[in-house]
MILONU-75856 format. One record per residue (C-alpha): residue in three letters; x, y, z. Coordinates in steps of 0.25 Angstrom, whole numbers, plus 5000, padded with zeros to 4 digits. Layout:
N
ALAXYZ ...
! end
This chain:
177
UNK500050005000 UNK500850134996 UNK500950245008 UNK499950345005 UNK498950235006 UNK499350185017 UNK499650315025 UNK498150335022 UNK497650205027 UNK498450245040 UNK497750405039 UNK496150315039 UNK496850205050 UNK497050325059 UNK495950395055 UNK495050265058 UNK495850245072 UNK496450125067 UNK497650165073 UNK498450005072 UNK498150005058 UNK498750145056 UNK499950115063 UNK500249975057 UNK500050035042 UNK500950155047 UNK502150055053 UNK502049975039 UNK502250115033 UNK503450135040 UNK504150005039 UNK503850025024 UNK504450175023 UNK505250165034 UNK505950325033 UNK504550395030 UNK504650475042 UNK503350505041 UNK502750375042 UNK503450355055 UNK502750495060 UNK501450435056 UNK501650315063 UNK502050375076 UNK500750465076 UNK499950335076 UNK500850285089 UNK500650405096 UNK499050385094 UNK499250245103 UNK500250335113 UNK501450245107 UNK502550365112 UNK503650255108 UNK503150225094 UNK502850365090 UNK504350405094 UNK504950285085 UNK504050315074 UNK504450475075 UNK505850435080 UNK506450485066 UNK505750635068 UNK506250735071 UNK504950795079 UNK504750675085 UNK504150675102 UNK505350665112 UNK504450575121 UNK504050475109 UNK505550465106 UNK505950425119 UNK504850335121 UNK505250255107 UNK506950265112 UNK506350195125 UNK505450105119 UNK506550055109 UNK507650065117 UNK509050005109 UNK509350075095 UNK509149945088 UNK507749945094 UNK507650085087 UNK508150055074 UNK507049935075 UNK505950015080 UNK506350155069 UNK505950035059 UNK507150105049 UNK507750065037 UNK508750125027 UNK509950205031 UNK509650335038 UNK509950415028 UNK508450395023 UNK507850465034 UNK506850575031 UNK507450665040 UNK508850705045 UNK508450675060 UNK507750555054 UNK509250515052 UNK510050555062 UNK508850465071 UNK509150345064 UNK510650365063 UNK510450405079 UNK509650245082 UNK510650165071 UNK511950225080 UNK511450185091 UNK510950055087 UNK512250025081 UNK513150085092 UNK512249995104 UNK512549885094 UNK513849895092 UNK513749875076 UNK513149955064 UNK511649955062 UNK510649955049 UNK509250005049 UNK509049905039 UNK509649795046 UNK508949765060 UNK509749665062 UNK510749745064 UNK510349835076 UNK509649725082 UNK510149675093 UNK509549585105 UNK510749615115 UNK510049735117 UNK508549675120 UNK508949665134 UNK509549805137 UNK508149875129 UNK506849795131 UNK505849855125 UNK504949965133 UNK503749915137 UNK502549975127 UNK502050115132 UNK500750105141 UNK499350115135 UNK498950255132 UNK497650325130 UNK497850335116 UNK498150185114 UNK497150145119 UNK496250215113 UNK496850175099 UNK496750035104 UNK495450045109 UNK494850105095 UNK495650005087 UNK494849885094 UNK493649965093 UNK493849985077 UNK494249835076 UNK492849805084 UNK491949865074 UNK492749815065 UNK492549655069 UNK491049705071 UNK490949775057 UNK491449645050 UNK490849555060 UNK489349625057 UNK489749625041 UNK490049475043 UNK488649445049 UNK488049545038 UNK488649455027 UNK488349315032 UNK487149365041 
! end
């Protein structure tokens, strides 16, 4: 599906509430065009619409006007550089960022991967900043408490998915009677 279709798809997901859907067709989005930093921007809005601090500073962790708090929630959340490079889903060399502060962000994480590892890294080569060594000395942050704003998105998902099932369910019966 070409990108302008999609990116409309996601505009009527939101503008439905079907949150989930948005942000899955939006993540597909950026592992297929993965230095439009705009797709990363969109996607972060969706995160912040479930409270997702962490996921909205690793989605706008390559702009410049990107929220201090958010940022530091993704650093804590993904705490190695390896874990970074995984999560900033990159690939390519640097060079074709979008943005001069794009690059120096990237070049910033693959350092420091590379000097924590002890040997040169690849964004395309995850093998090569992966390392299970690490596992014990950065586990994983547990996942940010429920918010308001999660919830509700939840809550109006199932209920879409509800009158879906009774929608069918009723068209079912209608047809088969």
């Amino acid at each position: 599906m070409p990108l302008r279709e999609t990116l409309a798809r996601v505009d009527a997901d939101l503008a439905a509430g079907r949150v989930p859907v948005a942000r899955q067709r939006l993540r597909g989005l950026v592992s297929s065009f993965p230095c439009d930093l705009t797709l990363r921007r969109r996607l972060a809005e969706v995160y912040r619409l479930y409270g997702d601090a962490a996921e909205a500073g690793r989605w706008m962790y390559l702009e410049e006007d990107r929220n201090a708090d958010e940022t530091a929630a993704f650093e804590a959340r993904y705490g190695s550089p390896g874990w970074r490079m995984k999560a900033l889903a990159w690939r390519g060399p640097e060079a074709m960022a979008a943005t001069p502060f794009a690059e120096k962000q990237l070049v910033a994480v693959r350092t420091a991967c590379a000097e924590e590892l002890g040997h040169s890294v690849a964004w395309d080569n995850p093998a090569s900043y992966r390392d299970d060594s690490l596992q014990e000395k950065y586990e994983e942050a547990p996942s940010e408490p429920w918010t308001v704003v999660g919830v509700l998105a939840g809550g109006g998902c199932l209920v879409g998915a509800l009158a879906f099932l009774a929608i069918w369910v009723n068209g079912v019966v209608a047809l088969f009677g």
